[in-house]
C-alpha positions in Angstrom: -35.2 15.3 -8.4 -34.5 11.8 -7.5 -34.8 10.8 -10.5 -32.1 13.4 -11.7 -30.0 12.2 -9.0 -29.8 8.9 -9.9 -29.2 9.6 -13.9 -26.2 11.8 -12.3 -24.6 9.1 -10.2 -24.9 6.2 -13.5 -23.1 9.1 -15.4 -20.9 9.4 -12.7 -19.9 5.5 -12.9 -20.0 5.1 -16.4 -17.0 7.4 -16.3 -15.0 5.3 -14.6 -12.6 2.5 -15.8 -14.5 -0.7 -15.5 -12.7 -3.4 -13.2 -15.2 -5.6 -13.0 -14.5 -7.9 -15.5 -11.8 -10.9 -13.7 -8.5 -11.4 -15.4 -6.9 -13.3 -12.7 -7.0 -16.0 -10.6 -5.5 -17.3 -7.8 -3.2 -20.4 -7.1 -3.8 -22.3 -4.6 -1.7 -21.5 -2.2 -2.9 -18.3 -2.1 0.4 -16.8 -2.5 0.6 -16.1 -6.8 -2.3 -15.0 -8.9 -2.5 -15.8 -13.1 -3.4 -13.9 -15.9 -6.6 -15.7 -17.8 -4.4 -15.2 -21.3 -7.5 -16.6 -23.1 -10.1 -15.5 -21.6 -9.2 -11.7 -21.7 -9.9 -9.1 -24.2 -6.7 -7.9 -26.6 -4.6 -5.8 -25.9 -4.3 -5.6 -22.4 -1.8 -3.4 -20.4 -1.3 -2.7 -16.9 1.1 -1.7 -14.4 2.5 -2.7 -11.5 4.7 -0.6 -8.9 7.8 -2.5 -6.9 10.3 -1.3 -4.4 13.4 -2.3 -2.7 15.9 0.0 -0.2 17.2 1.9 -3.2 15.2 1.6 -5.9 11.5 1.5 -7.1 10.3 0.2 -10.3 6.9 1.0 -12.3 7.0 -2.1 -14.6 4.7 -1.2 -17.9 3.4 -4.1 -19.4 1.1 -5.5 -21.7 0.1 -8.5 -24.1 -0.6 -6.9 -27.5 -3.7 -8.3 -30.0 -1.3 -10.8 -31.6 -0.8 -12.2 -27.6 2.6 -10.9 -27.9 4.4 -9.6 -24.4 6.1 -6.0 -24.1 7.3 -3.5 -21.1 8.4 -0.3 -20.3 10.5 -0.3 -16.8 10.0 3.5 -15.0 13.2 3.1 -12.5 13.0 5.6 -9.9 16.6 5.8 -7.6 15.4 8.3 -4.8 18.6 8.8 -3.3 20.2 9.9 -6.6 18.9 13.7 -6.2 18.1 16.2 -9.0 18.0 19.5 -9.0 15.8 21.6 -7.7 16.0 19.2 -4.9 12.7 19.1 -4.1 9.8 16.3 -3.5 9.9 14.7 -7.3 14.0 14.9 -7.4 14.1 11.3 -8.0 16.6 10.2 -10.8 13.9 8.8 -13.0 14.9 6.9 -16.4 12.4 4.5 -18.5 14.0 2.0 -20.7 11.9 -0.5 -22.7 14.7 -2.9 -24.4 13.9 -5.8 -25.3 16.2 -8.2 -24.0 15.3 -10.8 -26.7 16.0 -9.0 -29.7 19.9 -8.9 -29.0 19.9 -13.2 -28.4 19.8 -15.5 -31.8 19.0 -18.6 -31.8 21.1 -20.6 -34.7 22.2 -17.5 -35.9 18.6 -15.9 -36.6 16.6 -13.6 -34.4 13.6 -15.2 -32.7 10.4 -14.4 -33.3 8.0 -14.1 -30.5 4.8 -16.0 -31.0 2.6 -15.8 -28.0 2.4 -15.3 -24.2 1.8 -19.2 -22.2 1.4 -17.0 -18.6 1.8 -14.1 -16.8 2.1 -14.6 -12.8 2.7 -12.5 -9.8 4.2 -13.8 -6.4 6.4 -10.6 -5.2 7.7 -11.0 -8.6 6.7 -10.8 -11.9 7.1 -13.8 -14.3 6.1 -14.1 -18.1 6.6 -17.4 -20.3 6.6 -16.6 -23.6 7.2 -18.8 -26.7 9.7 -17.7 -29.7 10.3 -19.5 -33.4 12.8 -19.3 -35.8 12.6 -20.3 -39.7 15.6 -20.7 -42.5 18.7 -19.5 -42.5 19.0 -17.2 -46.2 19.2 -19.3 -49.2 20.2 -17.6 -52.2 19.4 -14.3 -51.1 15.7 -15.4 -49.9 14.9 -16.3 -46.5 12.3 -19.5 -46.1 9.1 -18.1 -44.6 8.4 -20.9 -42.2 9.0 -20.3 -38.4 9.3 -23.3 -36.2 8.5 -22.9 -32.4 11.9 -23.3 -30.9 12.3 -21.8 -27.5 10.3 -21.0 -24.6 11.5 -18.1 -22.7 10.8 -17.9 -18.7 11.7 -14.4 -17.6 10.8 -13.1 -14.2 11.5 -9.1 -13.1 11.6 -7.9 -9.1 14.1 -5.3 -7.3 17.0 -5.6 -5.5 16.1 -5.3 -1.8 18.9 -3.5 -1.0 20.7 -2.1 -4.2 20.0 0.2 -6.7 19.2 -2.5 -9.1 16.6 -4.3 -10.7 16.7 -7.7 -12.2 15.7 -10.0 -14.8 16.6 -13.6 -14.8 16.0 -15.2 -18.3 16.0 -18.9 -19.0 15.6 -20.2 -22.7 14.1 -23.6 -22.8 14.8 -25.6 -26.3 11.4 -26.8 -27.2 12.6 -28.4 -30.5 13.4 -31.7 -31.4 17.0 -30.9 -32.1 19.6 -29.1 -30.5 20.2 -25.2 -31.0 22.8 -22.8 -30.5 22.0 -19.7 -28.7 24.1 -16.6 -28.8 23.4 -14.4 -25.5 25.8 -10.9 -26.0 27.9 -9.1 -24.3 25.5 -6.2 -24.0 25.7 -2.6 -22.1 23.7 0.5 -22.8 25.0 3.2 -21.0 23.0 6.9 -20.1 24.5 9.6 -18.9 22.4 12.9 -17.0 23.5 16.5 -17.7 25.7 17.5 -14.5 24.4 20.5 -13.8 21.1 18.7 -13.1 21.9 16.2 -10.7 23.4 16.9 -6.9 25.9 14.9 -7.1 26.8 15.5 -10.6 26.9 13.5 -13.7 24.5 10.3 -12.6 25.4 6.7 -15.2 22.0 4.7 -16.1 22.4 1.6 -17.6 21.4 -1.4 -18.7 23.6 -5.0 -19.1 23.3 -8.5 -19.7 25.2 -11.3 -17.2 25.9 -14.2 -18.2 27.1 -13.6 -22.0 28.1 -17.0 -24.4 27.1 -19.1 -27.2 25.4 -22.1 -26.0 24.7 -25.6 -27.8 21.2 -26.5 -25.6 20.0 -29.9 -25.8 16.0 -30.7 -26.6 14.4 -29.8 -23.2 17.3 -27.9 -21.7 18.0 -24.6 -20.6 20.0 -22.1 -20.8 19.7 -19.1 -18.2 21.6 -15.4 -18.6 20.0 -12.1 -16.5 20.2 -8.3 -17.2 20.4 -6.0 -14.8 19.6 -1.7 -15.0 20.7 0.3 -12.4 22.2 4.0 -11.4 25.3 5.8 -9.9 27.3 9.0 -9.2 29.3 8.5 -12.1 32.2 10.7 -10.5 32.6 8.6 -7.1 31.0 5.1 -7.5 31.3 2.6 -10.5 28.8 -0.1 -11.7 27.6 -3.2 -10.0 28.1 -7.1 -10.6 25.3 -8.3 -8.4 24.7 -12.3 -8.0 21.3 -12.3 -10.1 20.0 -15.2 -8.4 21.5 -14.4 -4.6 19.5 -10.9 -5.5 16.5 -13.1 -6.3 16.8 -15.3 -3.2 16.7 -12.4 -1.3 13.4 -10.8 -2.5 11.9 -14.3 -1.8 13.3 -14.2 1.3 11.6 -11.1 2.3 8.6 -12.1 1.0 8.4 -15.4 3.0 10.5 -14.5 6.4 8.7 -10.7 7.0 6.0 -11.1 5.1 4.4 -15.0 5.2 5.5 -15.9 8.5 3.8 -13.1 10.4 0.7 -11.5 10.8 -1.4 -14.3 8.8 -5.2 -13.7 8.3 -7.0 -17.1 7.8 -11.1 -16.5 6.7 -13.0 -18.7 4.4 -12.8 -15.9 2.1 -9.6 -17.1 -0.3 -9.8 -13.0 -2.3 -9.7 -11.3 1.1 -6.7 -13.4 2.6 -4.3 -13.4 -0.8 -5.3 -9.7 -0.9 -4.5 -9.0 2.5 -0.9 -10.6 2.2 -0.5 -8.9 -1.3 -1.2 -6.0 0.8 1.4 -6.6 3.8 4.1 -6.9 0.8 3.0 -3.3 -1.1 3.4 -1.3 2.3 6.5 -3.1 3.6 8.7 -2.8 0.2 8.7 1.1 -0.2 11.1 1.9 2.4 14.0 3.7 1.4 17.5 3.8 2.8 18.3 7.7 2.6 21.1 9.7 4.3 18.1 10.5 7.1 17.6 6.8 7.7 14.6 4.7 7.0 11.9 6.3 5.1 8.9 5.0 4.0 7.6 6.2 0.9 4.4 6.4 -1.1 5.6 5.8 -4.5 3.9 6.5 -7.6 7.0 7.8 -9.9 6.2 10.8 -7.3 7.1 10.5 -3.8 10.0 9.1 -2.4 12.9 9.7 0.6 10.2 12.0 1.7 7.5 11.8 4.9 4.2 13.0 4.7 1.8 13.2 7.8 -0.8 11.3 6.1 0.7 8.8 4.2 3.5 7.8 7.0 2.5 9.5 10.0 -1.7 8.2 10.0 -1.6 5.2 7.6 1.0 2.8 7.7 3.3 3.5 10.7 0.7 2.2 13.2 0.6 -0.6 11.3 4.0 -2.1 11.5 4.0 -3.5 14.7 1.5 -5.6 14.2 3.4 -7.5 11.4 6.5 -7.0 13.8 8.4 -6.1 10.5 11.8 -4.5 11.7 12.3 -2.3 8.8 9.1 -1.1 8.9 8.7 -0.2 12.5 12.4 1.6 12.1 10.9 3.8 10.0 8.2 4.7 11.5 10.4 5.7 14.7 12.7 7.7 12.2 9.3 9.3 10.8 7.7 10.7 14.3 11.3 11.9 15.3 11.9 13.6 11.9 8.5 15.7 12.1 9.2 16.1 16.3 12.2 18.2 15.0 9.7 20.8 14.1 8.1 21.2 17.8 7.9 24.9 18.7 6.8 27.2 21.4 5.1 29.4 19.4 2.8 26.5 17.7 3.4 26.9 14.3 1.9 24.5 12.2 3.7 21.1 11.4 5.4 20.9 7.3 3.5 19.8 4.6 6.2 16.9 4.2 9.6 16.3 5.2 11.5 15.8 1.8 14.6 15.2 -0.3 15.8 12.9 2.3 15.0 14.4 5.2 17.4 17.7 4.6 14.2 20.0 3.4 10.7 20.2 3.5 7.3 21.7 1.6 5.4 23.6 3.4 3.1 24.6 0.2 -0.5 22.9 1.7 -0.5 24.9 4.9 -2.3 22.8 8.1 -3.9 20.1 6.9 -4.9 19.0 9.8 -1.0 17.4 10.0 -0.7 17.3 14.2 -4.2 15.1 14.2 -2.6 13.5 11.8 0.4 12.6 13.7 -1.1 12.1 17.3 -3.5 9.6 16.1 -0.7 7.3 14.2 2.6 8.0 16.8 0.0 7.1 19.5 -1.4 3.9 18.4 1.9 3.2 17.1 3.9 3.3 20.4 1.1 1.5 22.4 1.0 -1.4 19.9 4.7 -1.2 19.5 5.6 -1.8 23.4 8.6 -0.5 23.7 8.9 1.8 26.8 11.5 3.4 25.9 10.2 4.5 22.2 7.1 5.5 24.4 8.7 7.9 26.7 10.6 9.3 23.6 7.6 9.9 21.4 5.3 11.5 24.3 6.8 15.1 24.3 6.0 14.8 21.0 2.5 13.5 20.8 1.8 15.8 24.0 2.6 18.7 21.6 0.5 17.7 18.7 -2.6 17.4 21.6 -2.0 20.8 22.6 -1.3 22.3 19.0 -4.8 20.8 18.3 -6.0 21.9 21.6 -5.6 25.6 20.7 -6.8 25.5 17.2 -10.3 24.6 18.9 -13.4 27.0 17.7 -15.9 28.2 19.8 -18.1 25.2 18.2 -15.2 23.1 20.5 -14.2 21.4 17.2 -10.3 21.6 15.5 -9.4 24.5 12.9 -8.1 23.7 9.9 -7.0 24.9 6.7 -7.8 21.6 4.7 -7.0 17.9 5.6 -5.4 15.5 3.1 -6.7 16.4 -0.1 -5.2 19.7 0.0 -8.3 21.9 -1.7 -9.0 19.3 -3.9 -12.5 19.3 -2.3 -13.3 22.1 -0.4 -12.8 21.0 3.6 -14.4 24.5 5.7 -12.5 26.2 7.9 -13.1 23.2 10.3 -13.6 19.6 8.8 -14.7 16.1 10.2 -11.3 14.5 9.2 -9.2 16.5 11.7 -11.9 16.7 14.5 -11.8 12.8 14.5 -8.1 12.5 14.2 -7.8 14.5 16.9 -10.6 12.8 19.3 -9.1 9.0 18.8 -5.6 11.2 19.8 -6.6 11.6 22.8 -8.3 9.1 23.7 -5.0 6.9 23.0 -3.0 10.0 25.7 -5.2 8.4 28.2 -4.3 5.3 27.9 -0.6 6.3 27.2 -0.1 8.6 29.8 -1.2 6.0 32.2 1.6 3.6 31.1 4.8 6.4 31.2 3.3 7.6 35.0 1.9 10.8 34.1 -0.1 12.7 37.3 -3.5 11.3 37.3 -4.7 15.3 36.8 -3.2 14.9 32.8 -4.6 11.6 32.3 -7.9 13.1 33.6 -7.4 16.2 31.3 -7.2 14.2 28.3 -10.2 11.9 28.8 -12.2 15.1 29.9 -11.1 16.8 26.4 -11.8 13.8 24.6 -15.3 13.2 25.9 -16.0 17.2 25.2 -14.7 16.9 21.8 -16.7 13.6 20.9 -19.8 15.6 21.8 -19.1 18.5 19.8 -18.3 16.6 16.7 -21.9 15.0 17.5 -23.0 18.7 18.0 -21.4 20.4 14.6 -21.2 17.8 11.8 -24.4 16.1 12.8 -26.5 16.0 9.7 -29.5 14.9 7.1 -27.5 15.4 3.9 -29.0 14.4 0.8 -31.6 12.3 2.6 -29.2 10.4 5.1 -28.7 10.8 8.9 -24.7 11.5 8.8 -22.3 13.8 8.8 -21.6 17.2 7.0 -18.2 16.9 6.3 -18.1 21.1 7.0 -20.3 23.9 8.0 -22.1 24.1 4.5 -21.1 21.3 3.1 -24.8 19.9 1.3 -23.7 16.6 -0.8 -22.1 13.6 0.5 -18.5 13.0 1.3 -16.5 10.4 1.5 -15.0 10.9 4.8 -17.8 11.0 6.8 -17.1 7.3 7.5 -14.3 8.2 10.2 -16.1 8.8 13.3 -17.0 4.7 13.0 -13.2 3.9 12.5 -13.0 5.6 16.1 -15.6 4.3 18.2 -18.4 7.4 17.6 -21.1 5.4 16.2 -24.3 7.4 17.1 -24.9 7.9 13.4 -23.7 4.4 12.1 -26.6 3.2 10.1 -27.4 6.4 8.1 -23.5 6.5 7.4 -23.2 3.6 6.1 -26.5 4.1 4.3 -25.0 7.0 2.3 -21.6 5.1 1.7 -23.1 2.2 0.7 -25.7 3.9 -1.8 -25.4 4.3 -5.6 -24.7 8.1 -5.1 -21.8 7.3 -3.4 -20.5 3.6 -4.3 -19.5 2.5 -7.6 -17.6 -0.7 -8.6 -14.7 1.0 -8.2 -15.1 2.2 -4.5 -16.3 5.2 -3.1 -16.6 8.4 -4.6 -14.6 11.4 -3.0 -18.0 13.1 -3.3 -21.4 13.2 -4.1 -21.9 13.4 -8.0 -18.5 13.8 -8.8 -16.5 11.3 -10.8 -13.5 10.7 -8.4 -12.4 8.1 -6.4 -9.2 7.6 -4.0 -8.9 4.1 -2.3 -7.6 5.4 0.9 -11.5 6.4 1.9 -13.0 3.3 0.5 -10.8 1.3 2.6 -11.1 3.6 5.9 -15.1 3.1 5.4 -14.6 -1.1 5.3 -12.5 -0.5 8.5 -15.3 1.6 10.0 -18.2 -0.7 9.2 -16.8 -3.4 10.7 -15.3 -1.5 13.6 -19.2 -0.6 13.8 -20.8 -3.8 14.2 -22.0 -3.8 10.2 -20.2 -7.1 9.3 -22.2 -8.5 7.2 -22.7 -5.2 4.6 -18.7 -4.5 5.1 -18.0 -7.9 4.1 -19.8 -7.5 0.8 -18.4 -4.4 -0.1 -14.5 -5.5 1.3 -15.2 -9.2 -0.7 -16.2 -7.0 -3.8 -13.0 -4.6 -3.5 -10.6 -7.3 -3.0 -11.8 -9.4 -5.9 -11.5 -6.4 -8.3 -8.2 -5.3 -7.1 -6.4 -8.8 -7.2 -8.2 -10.4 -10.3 -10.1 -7.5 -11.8 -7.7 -5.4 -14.8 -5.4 -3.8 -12.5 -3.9 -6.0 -10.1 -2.4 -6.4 -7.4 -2.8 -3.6 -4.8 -5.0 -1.1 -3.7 -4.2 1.8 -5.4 -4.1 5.9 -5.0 -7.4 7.7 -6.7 -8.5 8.0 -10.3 -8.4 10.0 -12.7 -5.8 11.7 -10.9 -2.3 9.6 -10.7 -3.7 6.7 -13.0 -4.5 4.4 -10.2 -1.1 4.4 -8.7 -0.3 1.3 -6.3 1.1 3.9 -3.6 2.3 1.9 -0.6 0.4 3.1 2.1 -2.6 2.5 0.8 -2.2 -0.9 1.1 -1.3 -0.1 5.2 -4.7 1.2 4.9 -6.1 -2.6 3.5 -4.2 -4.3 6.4 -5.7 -2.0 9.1 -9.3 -2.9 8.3 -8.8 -6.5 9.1 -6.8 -5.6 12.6 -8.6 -2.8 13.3 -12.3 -3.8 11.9 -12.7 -7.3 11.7 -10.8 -8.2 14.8 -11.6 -4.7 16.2 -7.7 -4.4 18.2 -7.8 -1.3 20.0 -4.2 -0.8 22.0 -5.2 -0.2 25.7 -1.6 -0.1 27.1 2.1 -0.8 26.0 1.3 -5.2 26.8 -2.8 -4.8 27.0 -5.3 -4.1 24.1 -9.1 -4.6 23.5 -10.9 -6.6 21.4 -14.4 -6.0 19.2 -14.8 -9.1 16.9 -16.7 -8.7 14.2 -17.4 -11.9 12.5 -19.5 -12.3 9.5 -22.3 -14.0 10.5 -21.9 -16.2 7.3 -18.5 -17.4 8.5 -18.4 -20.1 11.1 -14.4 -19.2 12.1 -11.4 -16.8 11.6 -7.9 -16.5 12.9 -5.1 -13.9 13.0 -2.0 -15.5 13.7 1.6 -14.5 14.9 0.7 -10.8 15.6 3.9 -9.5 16.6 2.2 -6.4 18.8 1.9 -5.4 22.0 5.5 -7.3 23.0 4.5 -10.2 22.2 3.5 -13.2 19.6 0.3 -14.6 19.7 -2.5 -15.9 17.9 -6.8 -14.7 17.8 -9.4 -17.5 16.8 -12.3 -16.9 16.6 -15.5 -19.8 16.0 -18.9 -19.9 16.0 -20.9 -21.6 18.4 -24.4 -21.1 18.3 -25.7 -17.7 18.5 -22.5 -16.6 20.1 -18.5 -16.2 19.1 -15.8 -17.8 21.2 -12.8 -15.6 21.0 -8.9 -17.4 21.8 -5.8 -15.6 22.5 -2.7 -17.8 22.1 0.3 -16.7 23.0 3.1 -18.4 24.0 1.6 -22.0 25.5 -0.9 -19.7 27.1 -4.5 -19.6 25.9 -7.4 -17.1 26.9 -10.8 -17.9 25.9 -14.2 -15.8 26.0 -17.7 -16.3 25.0 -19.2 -13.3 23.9 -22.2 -11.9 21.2 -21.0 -10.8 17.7 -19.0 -7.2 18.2 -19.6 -7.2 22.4 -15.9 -5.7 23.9 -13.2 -7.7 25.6 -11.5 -5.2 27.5 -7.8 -5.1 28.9 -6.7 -8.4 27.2 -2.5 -8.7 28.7 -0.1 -10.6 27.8 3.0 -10.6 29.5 
């Protein structure tokens, strides 16, 4: 049988898309990685998702076996609705022009003759090298093509238009000058008007910058196109500055993104991919007529809230980068979904869509109000604003007691799924909810502390919370397949991939067989952890939730190998640079809040932050005992700024929190607590 079982789970792996092999490296700075153009296999192709306020754009790409460059843009405008309005209403439109064709240089077409590199910084940017031979004489064209130009071209979004931009600049690489012929050049789409809301919706596609240019031996010449959409009946096409668009996406990158929240390890894959990270769930926010709303992506899911995605994964995480945008949405989120608060406690929507006007309510309860009291929780105590606090709390209170009555006689939550929806059976009560709902309410104690509730709820809360920790210990308790874990249900006999929650939330009584079966072969492949048990399916989100709960455990050293593993393959392996949704469904999608997810496992596992008030937290370090120091700096939670260090020094870590000219220091053993940390 064991035997069996093994032969199963190599099947199981040989299924899925290798990653291992490493395309990529990364610049020094840790801020740009490059394609190894010879020392990958031809063809490659890959894909890369990237958003601004009003557009999103799945950029298809790919060097073909002659090392030529091509790709496909998917534009996505989410507040250009189709109809049905529903969650995939999205004006989509691909368009794979290439640019290049329509210039001549010296009258002739250029031929492309190979790729020189392929980088990504927020951005990405291609060099590519072109020749041109003989003009016709007497009817026959000479056959010799001389390198001539060398194109740099570099493709990223507006940040707050529905536009996305490429800026071309043609170097002459010949030893005489050339003359370059950029066009005047539209191409103009229109959409049937009886499918879009607001009619008759214009795509198109144009070159800035149009001319004939005599360019020097090493000079350039630099044009742009730009694609974009718009109600053809009420609004008319955009002249954006190209490079004004350009500074702006930098901007972002370096201002919200580079100058907060800054992990420093010794491990160069884990920091770049953290920051790569910090950029994937802060872009794909979307400015829709019901404000700020984040959205996964995916050419799926956009101006539309879900309770896991939003509400659990990446709202909570916002304030700790201090990103304004980001924690803006997440405010708009909560209030959107506490719109559906009744007496009768009717479950929560599925998802809040089309711009906040309609919802789908097709999955039933997924466990939604766990869902939401665990992220609007930790999100207002890490946020510390009072006064977003005292909003939120009806709200959260409601979500407690919704949970509170779905309660079995086990004394564990009732659900009809959790976040899969039925794509693995869940039980009529699952380990994902029960968990959700237990680090819920341990949060309303602290919470309802801070906004001067009687001492009788705060008691109530940490009474429930200590009754439902024991009956998760109680009901899901387990030897399954040989480990001492969790079932994920009652009757649930192979391994699951969410059994690694409890650790994520403090309930570590079965740590070491959990992470056992995680960490096995019938469970971990090089792509991550399978969804279950001799199936063939992986979805990051539960990879990167297990990291954050073997660190938040006290298993550094085993969570760093795995994390050091993931982060290598997803930022230098063949399909770069962000976590990504599952496989095979959505073909490894670089949804955004998966990358939230990424983020949380270094605040939340390897620095172990737990929010203890609205200006006070907690802190678990777990520092690999290979590493002699760490820091996270400019956290922008809690109210505040401030900097953790961590160093080695002997058998012991000394822990520093900087904030502000003040400096608090501690002594303590690997993973021991450091309660009620407050800054001002």
């Amino acid at each position: 049988m064991k035997r069996m079982i093994a032969v199963l789970a190599a099947a199981a792996i040989a299924m899925i898309p290798s990653a291992a092999q490493t395309c990529w490296s990364i610049a020094g700075d840790g801020h740009t990685i490059s394609l190894d153009i010879n020392g990958i296999s031809l063809p490659y192709n890959d894909h890369i998702e990237m958003s601004g306020e009003q557009i999103s754009c799945v950029l298809r790409w790919g060097i073909d076996d002659l090392g030529h460059y091509h790709q496909e843009r998917s534009l996505v405008f989410p507040m250009l609705r189709r109809i049905p309005n529903d969650t995939h209403a999205s004006l989509l439109h691909r368009n794979a022009t290439d640019i290049m064709s329509l210039v001549s240089v010296n009258s002739l077409v250029p031929k492309q003759t190979g790729t020189g590199s392929v980088t990504i910084d927020g951005a990405v940017n291609v060099t590519t090298s072109y020749a041109v031979g003989k003009a016709n004489i007497g009817g026959a064209r000479g056959s010799y093509l001389k390198p001539t130009v060398e194109v740099s071209m570099s493709v990223f979004p507006s940040t707050t238009l529905p536009v996305l931009c490429e800026t071309y600049c043609l170097k002459n690489i010949s030893d005489k000058a050339v003359t370059v012929l950029v066009p005047e050049f539209s191409q103009v789409a229109k959409t049937p008007e009886d499918k879009g809301v607001d009619g008759v919706y214009a795509v198109r596609a144009d070159i800035t910058g149009s001319g004939t240019y005599t360019v020097e031996p090493g000079e350039c010449v630099s044009f742009a196109a730009v694609y974009q959409a718009y109600r053809d009946a009420s609004e008319s096409m955009l002249t954006p500055d190209v490079e004004a668009e350009r500074a702006a996406r930098m901007g972002f990158i370096s201002n919200d993104i580079d100058n907060s929240l800054i992990l420093e390890t010794p491990e160069k894959a884990i920091d770049a991919e953290f920051r790569f990270a910090k950029i994937r769930a802060s872009e794909s926010i979307y400015r829709t007529k019901g404000g700020l709303m984040h959205g996964p992506g995916g050419e799926s899911y956009y101006a539309a809230l879900w309770c896991n995605d939003e509400c659990e994964y990446v709202s909570p995480f916002y304030p700790y980068l201090g990103y304004s945008t980001g924690n803006e949405s997440a405010l708009n989120c909560y209030r959107h979904y506490a719109r559906f608060m009744n007496d009768s406690y009717k479950p929560l929507p599925s998802s809040i869509i089309a711009e906040g006007i309609d919802i789908w309510d097709g999955a039933g309860d997924r466990g939604d109000a766990a869902m939401v009291t665990h992220g609007a929780s930790r999100y207002v105590l890490t946020r510390g604003d009072k006064a977003e606090a005292r909003e939120l709390w009806p709200f959260i209170k409601w979500c407690l007691e919704y949970c509170r009555r779905q309660l079995t006689a086990d004394g564990v939550p009732a659900s009809d799924s959790d976040e899969l929806e039925g794509r693995f059976p869940a039980g009529d009560a699952n380990l994902s909810t029960a968990c959700l709902y237990y680090d819920g309410l341990v949060s309303a104690v602290y919470l309802s502390k801070e906004l001067g509730e009687p001492a009788s709820v705060t008691a109530s809360y940490r009474k429930q919370a200590e009754a439902l920790r024991k009956a998760i210990g109680r009901y899901f308790s387990a030897n399954v397949s040989g480990f001492d874990t969790y079932r994920y249900y009652d009757g649930n006999d192979l391994l699951r991939s969410w059994i690694c929650l409890p650790l994520c939330f403090g309930i570590n009584d079965r740590a070491e067989g959990t992470l056992k079966a995680l960490f096995s072969p019938l469970m971990m492949t090089e792509d991550g952890i399978l969804t279950q048990q001799d199936s063939e399916t992986f979805w990051d989100r539960s990879t990167l939730y297990a990291l954050r709960g073997a660190f938040a455990a006290g298993y550094a050293d085993q969570a760093l190998e795995q994390l050091l593993s993931y982060s290598t393959r997803r930022l230098t392996g063949i399909h770069v640079p962000y976590p990504i949704e599952a496989w095979p469904e959505g073909s490894q999608r670089h949804l955004s809040g998966e990358s939230g997810l990424y983020c949380r496992i270094v605040t939340e596992g390897l620095f172990g932050i737990r929010p203890t008030g609205l200006r006070s937290f907690s802190l678990k370090v777990q520092m690999p005992s290979g590493w002699d120091e760490m820091a996270l700096r400019h956290i922008k939670a809690f109210g505040n700024d401030f900097d953790i260090e961590v160093h080695r020094t002997g058998g012991k870590i000394e822990v520093k929190v900087l904030s502000d000219g003040m400096t608090k220091s501690w002594t303590t053993a690997p993973g021991q607590e450091i309660k009620n940390i407050t800054l001002k």
